[in-house]
C-alpha positions as CSV (number, residue, x, y, z in Angstrom):
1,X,31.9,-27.5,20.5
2,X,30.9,-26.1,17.5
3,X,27.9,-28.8,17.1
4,X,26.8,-27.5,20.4
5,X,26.7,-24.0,19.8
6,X,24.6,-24.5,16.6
7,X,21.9,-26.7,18.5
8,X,22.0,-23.6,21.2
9,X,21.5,-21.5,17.9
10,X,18.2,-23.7,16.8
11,X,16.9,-23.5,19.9
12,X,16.8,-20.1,20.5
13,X,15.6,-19.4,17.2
14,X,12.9,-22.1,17.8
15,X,11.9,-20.3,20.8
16,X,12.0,-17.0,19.5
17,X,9.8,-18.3,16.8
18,X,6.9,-19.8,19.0
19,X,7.2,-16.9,21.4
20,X,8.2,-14.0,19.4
21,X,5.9,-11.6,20.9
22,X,7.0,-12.3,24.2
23,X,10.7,-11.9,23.7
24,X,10.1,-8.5,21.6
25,X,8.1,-7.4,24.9
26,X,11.1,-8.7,27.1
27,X,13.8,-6.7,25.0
28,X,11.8,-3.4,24.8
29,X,11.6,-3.5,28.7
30,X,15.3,-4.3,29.3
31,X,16.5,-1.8,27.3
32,X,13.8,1.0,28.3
33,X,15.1,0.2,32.0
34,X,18.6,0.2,31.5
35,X,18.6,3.0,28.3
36,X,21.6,5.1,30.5
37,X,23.7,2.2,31.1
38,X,24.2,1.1,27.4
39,X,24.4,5.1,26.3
40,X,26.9,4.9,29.4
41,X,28.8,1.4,27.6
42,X,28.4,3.2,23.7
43,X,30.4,6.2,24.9
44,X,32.9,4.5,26.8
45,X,33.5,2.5,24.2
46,X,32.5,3.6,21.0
47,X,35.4,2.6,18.7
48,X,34.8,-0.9,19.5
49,X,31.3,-0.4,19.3
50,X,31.5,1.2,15.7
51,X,34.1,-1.9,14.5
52,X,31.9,-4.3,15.5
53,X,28.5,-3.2,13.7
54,X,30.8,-2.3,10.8
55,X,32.0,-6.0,10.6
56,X,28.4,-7.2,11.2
57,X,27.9,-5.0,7.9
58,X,30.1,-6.8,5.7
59,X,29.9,-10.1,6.8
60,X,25.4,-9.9,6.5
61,X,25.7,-7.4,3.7
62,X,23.5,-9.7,1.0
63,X,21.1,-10.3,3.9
64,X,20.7,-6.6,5.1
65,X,19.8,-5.8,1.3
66,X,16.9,-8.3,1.1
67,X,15.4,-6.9,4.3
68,X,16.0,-3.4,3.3
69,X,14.5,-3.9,0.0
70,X,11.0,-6.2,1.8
71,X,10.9,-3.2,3.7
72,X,10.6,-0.5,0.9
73,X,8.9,-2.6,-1.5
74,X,6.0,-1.3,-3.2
75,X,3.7,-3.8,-1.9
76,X,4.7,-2.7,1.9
77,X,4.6,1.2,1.4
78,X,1.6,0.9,-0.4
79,X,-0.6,-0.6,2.3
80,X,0.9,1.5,4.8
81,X,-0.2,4.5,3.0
82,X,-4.0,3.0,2.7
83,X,-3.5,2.2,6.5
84,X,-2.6,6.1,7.2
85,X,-5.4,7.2,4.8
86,X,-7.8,5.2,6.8
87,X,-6.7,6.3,9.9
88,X,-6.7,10.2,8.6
89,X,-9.9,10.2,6.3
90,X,-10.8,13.3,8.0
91,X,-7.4,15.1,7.2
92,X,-7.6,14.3,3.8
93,X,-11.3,15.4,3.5
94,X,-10.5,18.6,5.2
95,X,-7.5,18.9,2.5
96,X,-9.7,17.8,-0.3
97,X,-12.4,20.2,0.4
98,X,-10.0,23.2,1.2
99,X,-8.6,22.7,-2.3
100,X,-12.0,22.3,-4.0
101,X,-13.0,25.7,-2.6
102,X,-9.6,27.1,-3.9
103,X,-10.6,25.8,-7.0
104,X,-14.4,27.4,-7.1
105,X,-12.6,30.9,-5.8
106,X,-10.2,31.3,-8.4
107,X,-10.4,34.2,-10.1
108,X,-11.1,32.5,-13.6
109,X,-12.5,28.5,-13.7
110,X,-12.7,27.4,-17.2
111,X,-10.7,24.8,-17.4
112,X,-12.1,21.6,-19.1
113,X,-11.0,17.8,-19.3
114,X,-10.8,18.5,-23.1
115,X,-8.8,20.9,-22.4
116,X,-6.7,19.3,-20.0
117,X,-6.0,16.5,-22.5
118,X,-5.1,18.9,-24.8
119,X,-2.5,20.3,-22.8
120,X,-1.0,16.8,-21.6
121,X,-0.6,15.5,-25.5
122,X,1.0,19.3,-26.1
123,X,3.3,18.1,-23.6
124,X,4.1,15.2,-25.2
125,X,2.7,13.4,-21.5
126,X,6.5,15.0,-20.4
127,X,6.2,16.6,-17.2
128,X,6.5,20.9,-18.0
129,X,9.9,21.4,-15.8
130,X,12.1,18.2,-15.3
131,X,10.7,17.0,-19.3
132,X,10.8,13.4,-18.1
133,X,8.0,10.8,-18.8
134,X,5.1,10.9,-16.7
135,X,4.1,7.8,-15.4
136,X,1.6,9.8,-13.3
137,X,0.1,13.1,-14.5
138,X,-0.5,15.8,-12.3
139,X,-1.5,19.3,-12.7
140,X,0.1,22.0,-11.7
141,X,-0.8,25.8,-11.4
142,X,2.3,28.1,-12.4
143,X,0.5,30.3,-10.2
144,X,-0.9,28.5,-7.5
145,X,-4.5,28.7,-6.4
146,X,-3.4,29.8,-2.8
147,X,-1.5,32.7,-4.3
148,X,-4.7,34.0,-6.2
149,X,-3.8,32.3,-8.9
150,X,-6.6,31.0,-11.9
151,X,-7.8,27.3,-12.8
152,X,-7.7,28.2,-16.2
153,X,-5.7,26.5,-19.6
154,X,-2.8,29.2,-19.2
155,X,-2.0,28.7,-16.0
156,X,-2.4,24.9,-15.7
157,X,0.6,22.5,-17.0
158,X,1.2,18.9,-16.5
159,X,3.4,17.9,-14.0
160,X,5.1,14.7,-12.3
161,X,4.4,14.6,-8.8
162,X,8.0,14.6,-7.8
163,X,8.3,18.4,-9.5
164,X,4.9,19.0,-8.4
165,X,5.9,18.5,-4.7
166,X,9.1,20.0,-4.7
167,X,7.1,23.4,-6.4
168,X,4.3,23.0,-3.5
169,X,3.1,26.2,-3.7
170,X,5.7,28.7,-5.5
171,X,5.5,31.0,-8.0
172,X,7.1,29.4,-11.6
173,X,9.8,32.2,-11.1
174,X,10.3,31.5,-7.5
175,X,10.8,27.7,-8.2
176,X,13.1,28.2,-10.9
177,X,14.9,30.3,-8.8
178,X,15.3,27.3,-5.7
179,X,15.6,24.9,-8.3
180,X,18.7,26.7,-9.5
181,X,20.5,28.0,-6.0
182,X,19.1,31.4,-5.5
183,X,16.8,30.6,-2.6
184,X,13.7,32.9,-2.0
C-alpha cells in the first residue's frame, strides 16, 4: 500500500515537473472559480483548518526555512530591484532630477567631496544617529533640502540608509522626537 502511494507520489511530481506551467494555470483557474466555496469551507471549519497548516509547519519546518531564505537571498532581491529599476527608469529619473534641482536651489551649495570626506572620517565612517558602522554611506541633511534646508558642511552628516529612511524628510528635532515616542 504504502509502495503504491509513493509511485503515485513520483508520478505526480514527474508530471508536475514536465508540465509545470500547465498545472500552475489549472490551479489558478480552479481556485479563482470556486474562491467563495473554499472561503465558505475555511470558515466553517477553521479550527481544523488552522491544526492542519500548523502540523504541516512542524513536521516541513527545516524545509520551509530553506525556501524562505532562497527567497530573500541577496542574490534574488537584488535582481528584482534591477528588474523594477528597469521597468521604472523614468520614475527614478524624475526622482533624480527633482533632487538635483533641490540641490542647485538650496539656499547655500558649497559643499565639496573633500569636504564630505572630511566629515565621514569625523565620523569615524559611524552613521551620525544610530553610531553603528556604515557599510554604506549616505548623506543626510539635518535639515532637509525640501524643508529649505542648505547643501552645505553644517548641515550635511553621514548617515546609514536605514536611519536615513526612517528620517525621510524630518527636521533633526522632529526625528529625535519619533524616534523617541513623542510623535509630531
Amino acid at each position: 500500500m504504502a509502495k503504491d502511494r509513493d509511485k503515485a507520489k513520483m508520478r505526480q511530481a514527474r508530471y508536475r515537473a514536465s508540465h509545470g506551467l500547465e498545472v500552475l494555470a489549472r490551479h489558478r483557474k480552479y481556485n479563482a472559480a470556486n474562491k467563495a466555496r473554499s472561503h465558505e469551507y475555511y470558515v466553517a471549519h477553521r479550527d481544523a483548518v488552522k491544526q492542519r497548516m500548523k502540523a504541516y509547519y512542524h513536521e516541513h519546518k527545516a524545509e520551509i526555512a530553506v525556501k524562505t531564505r532562497e527567497y530573500y537571498s541577496r542574490e534574488r532581491t537584488k535582481k528584482g530591484r534591477a528588474a523594477w529599476r528597469q521597468v521604472n527608469a523614468g520614475k527614478i529619473a524624475a526622482w533624480s532630477k527633482l533632487h538635483r534641482a533641490r540641490k542647485m536651489l538650496a539656499p547655500v551649495n558649497d559643499l565639496t567631496d573633500e569636504q564630505w570626506d572630511e566629515r565621514v572620517v569625523e565620523f569615524r565612517g559611524r552613521c551620525a544617529y544610530c553610531l553603528n558602522p556604515m557599510a554604506t554611506v549616505t548623506q543626510d541633511h539635518l535639515i532637509p533640502l525640501s524643508r529649505g534646508g542648505s547643501h552645505t558642511l553644517s548641515n550635511v552628516v553621514p548617515c546609514c540608509k536605514s536611519c536615513n529612511s526612517k528620517k525621510h524628510a524630518r527636521t533633526l528635532l522632529e526625528y529625535v522626537m519619533v524616534t523617541q515616542g513623542n510623535f509630531v
